[in-house]
C-alpha positions as CSV (number, residue, x, y, z in Angstrom):
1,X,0.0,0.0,0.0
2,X,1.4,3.3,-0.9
3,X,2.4,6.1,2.0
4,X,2.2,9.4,1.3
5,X,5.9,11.3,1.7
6,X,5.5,14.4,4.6
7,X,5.9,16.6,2.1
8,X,3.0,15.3,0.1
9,X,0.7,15.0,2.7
10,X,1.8,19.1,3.6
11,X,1.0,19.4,0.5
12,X,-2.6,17.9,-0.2
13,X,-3.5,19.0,3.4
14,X,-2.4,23.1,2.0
15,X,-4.5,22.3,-1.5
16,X,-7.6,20.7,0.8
17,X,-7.5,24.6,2.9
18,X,-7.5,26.1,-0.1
19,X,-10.2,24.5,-1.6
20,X,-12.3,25.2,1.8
21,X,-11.4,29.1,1.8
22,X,-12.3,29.2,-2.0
23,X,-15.6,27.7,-1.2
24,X,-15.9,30.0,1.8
25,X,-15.3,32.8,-0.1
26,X,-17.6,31.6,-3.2
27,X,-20.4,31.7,-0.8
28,X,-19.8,34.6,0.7
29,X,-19.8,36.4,-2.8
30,X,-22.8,34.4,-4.1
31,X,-24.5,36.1,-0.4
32,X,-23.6,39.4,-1.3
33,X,-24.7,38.8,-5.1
34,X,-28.2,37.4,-3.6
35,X,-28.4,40.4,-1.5
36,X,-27.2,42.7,-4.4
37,X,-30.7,41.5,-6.7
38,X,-33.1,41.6,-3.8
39,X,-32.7,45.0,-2.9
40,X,-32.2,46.1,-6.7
41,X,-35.7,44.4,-7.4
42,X,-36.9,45.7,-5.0
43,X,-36.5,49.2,-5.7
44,X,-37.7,48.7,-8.7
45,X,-41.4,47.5,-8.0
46,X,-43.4,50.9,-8.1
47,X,-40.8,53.6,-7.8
48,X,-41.9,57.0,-7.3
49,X,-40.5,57.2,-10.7
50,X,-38.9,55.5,-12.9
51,X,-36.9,57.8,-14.8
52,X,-35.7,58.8,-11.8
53,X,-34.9,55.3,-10.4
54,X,-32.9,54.6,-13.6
55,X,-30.7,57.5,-13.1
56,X,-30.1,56.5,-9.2
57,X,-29.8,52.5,-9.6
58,X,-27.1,53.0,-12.8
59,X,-24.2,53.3,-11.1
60,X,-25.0,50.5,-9.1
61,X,-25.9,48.6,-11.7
62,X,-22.7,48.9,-13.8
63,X,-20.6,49.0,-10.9
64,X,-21.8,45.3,-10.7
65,X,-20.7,44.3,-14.1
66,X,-17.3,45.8,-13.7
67,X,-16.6,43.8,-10.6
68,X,-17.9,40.6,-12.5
69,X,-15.9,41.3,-16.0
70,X,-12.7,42.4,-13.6
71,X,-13.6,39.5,-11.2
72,X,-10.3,37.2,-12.3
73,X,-7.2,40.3,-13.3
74,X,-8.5,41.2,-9.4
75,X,-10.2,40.2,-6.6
76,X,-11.3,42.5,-3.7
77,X,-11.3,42.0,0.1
78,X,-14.7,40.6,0.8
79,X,-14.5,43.8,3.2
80,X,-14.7,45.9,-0.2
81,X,-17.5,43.7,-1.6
82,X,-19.2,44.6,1.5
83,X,-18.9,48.5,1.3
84,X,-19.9,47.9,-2.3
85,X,-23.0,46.4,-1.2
86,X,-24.1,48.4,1.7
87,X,-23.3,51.3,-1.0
88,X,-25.7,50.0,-3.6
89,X,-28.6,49.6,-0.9
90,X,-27.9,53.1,-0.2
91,X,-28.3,54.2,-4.3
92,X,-31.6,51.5,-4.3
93,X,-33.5,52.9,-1.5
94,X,-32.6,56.6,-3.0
95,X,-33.8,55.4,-6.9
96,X,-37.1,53.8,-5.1
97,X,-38.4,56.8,-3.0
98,X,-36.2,59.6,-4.5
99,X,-33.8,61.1,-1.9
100,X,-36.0,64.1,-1.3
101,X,-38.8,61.7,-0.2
102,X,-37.1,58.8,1.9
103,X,-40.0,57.9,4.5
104,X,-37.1,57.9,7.4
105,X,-35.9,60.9,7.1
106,X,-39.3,62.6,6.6
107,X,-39.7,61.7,10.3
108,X,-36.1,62.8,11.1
109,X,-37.1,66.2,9.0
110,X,-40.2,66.5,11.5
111,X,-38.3,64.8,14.7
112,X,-35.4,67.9,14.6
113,X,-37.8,70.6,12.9
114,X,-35.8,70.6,10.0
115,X,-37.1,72.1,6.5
116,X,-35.6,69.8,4.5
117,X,-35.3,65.6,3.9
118,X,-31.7,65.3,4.3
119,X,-31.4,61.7,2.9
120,X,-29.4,62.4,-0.5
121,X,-26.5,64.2,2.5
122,X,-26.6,60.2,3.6
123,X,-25.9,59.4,-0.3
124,X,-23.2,61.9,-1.0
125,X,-21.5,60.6,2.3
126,X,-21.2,57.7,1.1
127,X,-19.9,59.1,-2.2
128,X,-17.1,59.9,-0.5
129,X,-16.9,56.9,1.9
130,X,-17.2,53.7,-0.4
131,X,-15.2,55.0,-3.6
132,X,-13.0,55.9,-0.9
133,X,-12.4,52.8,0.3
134,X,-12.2,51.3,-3.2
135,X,-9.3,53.7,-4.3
136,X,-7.3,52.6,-1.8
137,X,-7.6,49.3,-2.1
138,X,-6.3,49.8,-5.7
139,X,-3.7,52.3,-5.3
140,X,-2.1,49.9,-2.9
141,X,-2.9,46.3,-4.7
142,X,-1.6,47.8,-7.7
143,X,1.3,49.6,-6.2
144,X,0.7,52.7,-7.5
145,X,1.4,55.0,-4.7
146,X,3.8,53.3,-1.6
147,X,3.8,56.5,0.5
148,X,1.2,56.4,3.2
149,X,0.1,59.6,3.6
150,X,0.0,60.1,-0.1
151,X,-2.4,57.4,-0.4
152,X,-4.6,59.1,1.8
153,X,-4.2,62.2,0.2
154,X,-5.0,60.2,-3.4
155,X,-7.5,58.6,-2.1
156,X,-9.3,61.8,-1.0
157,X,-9.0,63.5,-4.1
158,X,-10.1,60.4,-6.0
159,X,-13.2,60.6,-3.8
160,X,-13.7,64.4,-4.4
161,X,-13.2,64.0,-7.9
162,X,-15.7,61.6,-8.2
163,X,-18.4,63.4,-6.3
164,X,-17.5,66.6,-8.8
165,X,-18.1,64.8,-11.8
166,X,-21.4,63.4,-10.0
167,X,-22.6,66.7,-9.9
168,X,-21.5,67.7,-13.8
169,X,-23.4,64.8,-14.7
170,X,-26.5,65.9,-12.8
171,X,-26.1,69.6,-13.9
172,X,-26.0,67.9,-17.7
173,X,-29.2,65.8,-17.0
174,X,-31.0,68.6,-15.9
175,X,-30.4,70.9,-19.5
176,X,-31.4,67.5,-21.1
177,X,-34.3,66.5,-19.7
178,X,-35.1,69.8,-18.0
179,X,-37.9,69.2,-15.3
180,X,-38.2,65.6,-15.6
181,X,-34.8,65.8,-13.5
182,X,-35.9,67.7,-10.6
183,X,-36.1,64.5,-8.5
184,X,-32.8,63.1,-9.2
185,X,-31.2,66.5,-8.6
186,X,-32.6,66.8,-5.0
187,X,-32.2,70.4,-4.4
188,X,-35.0,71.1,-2.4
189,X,-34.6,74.7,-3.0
190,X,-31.2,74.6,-1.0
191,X,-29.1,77.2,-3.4
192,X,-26.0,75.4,-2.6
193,X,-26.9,72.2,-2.6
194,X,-23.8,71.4,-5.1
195,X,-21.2,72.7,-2.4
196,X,-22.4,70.8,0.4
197,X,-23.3,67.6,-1.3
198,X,-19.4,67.9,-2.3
199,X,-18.5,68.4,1.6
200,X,-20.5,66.0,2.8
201,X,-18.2,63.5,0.2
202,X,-15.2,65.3,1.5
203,X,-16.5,64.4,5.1
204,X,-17.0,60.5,4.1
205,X,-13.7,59.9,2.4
206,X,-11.8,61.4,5.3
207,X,-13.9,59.4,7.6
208,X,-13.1,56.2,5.8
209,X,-9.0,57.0,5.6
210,X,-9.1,58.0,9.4
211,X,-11.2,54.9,10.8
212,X,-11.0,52.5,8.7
213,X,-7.4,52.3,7.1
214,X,-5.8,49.9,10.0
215,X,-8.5,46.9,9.7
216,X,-8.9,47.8,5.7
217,X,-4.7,46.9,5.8
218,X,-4.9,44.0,8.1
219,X,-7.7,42.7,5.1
220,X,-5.3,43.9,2.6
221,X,-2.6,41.8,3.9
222,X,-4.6,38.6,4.3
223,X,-6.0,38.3,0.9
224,X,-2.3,39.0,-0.5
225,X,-1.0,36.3,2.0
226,X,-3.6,33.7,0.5
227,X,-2.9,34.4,-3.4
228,X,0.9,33.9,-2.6
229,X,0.1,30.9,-1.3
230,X,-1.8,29.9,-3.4
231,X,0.5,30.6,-6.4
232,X,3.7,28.9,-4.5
233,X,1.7,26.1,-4.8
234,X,0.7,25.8,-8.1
């Protein structure tokens, strides 16, 4: 009866973890996939409108084709699928009640004797919080920038950038469509609505560097640690 050498059984005892953490993570992505659709269909039975609701759920939407055409060149932390998720929930529930009518913050609105539903400040938080997050993840997977603090400062202007070109775009769907876009500009009559949606992205992606760069490192790390592994052993 053949043995197994030490070094073979190392070696189909390393390929049998492997083949439990790729499972492992397979159903964690096929969770956050699951997740993904129920919340996007969701949203989309009776909208407030729909024209709206495709203009809010897009970037979602084609953020999750990127990830799944990208999916091999690179895999993200399951932490980053996460944000990505909770982000997309964030754009759904915005696309299905317009963020000028979120139910929630209506009561907030009446709660603090505000004048105004301040649910789209929640989305352009996370504007800056998630992309945030994202770029880093990138910049450092990718070795693009080894400096620390110039990540952060990247990262930030990544985040910034991205909230300015949000607003281009919605300034450009508003001479289009002209008041078929008042919804999905959210203004509420506030005159600088532009200049404080851009803030309150400026606020999230400084958030997300300061809080959240040690644990998104120490996720960083592991997932590097497992595809060396995992090539060494090839």
């Amino acid at each position: 009866m053949y043995r197994f050498s030490r070094s073979e059984t190392v070696a189909r005892r390393v390929k049998h973890e492997k083949g439990e953490q790729f499972m492992k993570k397979e159903k964690y992505l096929l969770f956050i996939s699951i997740m993904f659709f129920a919340v996007l269909i969701w949203s989309a039975i009776r909208p407030r409108d729909y024209f709206t609701w495709v203009l809010e759920v897009a970037p979602g939407v084609a953020g999750f084709i990127i990830l799944c055409v990208t999916y091999k060149r690179l895999r993200f932390t399951d932490f980053i699928y996460t944000m990505i998720l909770i982000h997309c929930c964030i754009l759904f529930v915005g696309g299905h009640y317009t963020y000028a009518e979120v139910p929630l913050f209506h009561w907030v609105k009446e709660w603090v004797h505000g004048v105004r539903n301040n649910y789209d400040k929640v989305g352009h938080f996370a504007q800056g919080f998630f992309p945030a997050l994202i770029a880093r993840e990138l910049l450092i997977r990718l070795k693009i920038v080894n400096s620390k603090v110039w990540t952060g400062i990247f990262v930030i202007s990544i985040a910034l950038a991205i909230s300015a070109l949000y607003e281009l775009i919605e300034w450009w769907t508003a001479l289009l469509t002209g008041e078929s876009a008042e919804a999905f500009l959210g203004t509420q009559g506030y005159v600088w609505d532009t200049q404080s949606d851009m803030f309150w992205a400026l606020i999230g992606a400084l958030m997300a560097v300061i809080f959240l760069s040690k644990y998104h490192d120490t996720k960083i790390a592991k997932i590097e640690k497992e595809q060396e592994l995992t090539q060494g052993h090839v």
